[in-house]
matplotlib code that plots the C-alpha trace (Angstrom):
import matplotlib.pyplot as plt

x = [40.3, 41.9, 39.3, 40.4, 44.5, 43.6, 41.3, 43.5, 46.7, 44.7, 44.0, 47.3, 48.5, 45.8, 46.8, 50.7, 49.5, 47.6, 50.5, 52.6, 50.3, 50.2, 54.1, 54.8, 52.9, 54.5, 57.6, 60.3, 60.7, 59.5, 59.5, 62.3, 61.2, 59.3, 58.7, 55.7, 55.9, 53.8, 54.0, 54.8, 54.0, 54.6, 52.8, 54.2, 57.8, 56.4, 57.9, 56.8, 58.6, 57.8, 59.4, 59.3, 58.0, 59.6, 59.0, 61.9, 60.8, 63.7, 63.1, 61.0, 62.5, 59.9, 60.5, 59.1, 59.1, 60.0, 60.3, 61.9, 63.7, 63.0, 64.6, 64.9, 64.0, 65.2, 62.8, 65.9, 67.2, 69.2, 68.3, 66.3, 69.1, 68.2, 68.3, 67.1, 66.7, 65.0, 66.5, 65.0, 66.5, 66.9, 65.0, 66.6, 69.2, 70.0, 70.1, 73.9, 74.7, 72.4, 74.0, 77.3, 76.0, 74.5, 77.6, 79.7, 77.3, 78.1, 81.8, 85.4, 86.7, 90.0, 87.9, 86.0, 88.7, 89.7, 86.5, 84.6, 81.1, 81.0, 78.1, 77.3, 79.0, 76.7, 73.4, 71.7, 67.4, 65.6, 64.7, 66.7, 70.5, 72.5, 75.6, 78.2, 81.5, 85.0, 88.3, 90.0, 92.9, 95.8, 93.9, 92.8, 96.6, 97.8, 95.4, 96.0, 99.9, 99.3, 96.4, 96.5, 94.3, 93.3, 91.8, 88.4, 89.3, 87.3, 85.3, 87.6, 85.4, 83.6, 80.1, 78.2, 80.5, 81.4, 81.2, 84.2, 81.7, 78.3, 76.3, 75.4, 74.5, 72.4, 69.6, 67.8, 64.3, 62.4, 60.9, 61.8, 62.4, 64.7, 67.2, 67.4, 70.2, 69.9, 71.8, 71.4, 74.2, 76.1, 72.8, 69.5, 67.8, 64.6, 63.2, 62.9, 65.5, 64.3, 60.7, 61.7, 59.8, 59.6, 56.3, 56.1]
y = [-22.9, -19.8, -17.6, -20.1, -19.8, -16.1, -16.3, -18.9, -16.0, -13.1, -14.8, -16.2, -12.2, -11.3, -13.8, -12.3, -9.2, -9.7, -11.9, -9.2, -6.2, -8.4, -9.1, -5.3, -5.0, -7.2, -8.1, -9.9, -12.9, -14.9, -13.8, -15.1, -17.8, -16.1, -12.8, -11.4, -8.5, -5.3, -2.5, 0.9, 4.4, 7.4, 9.4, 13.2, 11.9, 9.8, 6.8, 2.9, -0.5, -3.8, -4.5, -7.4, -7.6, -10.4, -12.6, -15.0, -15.4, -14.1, -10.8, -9.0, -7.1, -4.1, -1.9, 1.6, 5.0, 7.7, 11.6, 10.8, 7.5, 3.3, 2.7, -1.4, -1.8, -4.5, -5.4, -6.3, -3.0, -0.1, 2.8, 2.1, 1.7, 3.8, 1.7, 3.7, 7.7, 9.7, 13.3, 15.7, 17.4, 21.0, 22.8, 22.5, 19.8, 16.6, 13.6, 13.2, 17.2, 16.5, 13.0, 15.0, 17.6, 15.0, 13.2, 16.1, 17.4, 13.9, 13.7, 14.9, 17.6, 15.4, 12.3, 14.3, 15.9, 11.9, 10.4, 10.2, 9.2, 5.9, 4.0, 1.0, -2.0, -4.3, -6.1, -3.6, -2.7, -2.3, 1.6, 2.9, 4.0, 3.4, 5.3, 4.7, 7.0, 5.8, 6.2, 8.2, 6.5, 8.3, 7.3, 3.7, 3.3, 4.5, 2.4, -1.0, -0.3, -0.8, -2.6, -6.0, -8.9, -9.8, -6.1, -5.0, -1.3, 1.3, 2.6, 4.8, 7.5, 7.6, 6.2, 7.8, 6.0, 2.3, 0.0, -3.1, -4.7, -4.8, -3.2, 0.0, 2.9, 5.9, 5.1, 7.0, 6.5, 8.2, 11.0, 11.5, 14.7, 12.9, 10.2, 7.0, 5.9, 2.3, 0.7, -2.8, -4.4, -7.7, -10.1, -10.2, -7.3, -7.0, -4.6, -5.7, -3.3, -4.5, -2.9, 0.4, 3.4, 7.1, 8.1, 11.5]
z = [-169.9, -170.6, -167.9, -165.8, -166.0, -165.7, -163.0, -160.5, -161.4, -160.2, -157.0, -156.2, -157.2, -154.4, -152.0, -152.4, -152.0, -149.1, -147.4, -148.7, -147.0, -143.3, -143.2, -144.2, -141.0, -138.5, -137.0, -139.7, -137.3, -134.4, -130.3, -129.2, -125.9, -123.4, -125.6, -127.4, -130.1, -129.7, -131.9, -129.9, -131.5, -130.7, -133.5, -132.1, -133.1, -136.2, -135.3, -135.2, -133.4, -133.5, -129.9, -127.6, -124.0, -122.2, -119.2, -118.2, -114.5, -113.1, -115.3, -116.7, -120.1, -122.0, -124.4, -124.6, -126.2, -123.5, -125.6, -129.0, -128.1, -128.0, -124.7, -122.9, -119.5, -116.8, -114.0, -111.9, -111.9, -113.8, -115.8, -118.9, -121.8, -124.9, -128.5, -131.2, -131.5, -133.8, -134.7, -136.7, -139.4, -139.7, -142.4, -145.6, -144.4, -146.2, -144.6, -144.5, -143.6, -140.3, -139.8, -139.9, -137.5, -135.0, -134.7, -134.1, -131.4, -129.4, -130.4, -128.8, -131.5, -131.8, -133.4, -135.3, -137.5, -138.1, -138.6, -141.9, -143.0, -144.8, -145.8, -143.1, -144.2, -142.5, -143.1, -145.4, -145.8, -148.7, -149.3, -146.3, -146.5, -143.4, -142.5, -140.0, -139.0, -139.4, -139.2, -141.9, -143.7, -141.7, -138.5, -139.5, -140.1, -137.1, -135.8, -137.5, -135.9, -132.7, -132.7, -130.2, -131.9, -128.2, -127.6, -128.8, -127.7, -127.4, -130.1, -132.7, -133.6, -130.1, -128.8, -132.1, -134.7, -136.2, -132.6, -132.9, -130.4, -131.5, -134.2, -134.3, -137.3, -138.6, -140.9, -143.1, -144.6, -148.0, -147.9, -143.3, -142.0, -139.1, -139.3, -136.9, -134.4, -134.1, -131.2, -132.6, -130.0, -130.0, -130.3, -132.0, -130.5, -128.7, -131.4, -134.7, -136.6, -140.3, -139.7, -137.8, -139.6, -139.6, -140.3, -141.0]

ax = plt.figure().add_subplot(projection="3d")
ax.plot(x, y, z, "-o")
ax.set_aspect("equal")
plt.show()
């Protein structure tokens, strides 16, 4: 009776596992109508997506990797919208230091002296740390006093800091030489941001 116990818990462990293995590998929730998820690589930059191709009649919506960035594409027209960028890190850089330095590569010089690095305060991922830039207490302030509750505004710390209207942040994975800029937006995005992964 004993074998037995022991026996049925080793297979239920090797079924979890094995469950385990197949969702590590796949998207973390269903298509959304009229969507399928593909997996796009692009192993030069060492980075994965689960991403959706979609097919709503009217238009067509696919996701690709074009250099070192997942961009969306419309079949109704516009330039291809970039969501998530991977940039490398310099040698001997930490994670945050290059954060810091990417950020102030696509920022005005008067933001950046009132902007700090905070630790995202939104959904978080098990394993990866996720950063975000705001405003320093003196700005925030300034800020908060003429702030209209009707106004989104634009963003405070510029296009590469905290968004008021959508999601957006830097993420950082073990053991990656490059960090990620996810563009995550208003709405459940087309790429599945819980699965996103550096691989090399």
């Amino acid at each position: 009776m004993l074998v037995n116990k022991h026996r049925l818990f080793l297979i239920l462990l090797l079924v979890i596992i094995a469950t385990t293995a197949t969702a590590a590998d796949g998207p973390s929730r269903p298509a959304q109508k009229g969507c399928k998820w593909e997996k796009v690589t692009n192993a030069a930059v060492g980075f994965e997506a689960w991403a959706q191709r979609c097919d709503f009649g009217y238009r067509k919506i696919d996701l690709f990797i074009k250099g070192s960035s997942l961009f969306s594409r419309f079949s109704d027209g516009g330039a291809p919208d970039p969501l998530v960028d991977v940039l490398p890190l310099l040698a001997g850089e930490t994670a945050e230091s290059g954060i810091k330095r990417i950020f102030a590569s696509h920022t005005d010089k008067k933001l950046l002296k009132r902007c700090v690095l905070a630790p995202y305060p939104g959904d978080r991922r098990p394993g990866a740390k996720r950063y975000t830039f705001i405003p320093d207490k003196a700005y925030k302030k300034e800020l908060d006093a003429k702030s209209d509750p009707g106004d989104i505004g634009d963003p405070p710390c510029g296009d590469w800091g905290d968004a008021p209207d959508g999601i957006q942040y830097f993420e950082v994975q073990p053991g990656a030489r490059s960090v990620l800029f996810v563009r995550v937006g208003q709405d459940e995005p087309l790429f599945d941001e819980k699965t996103l992964r550096l691989i090399k």
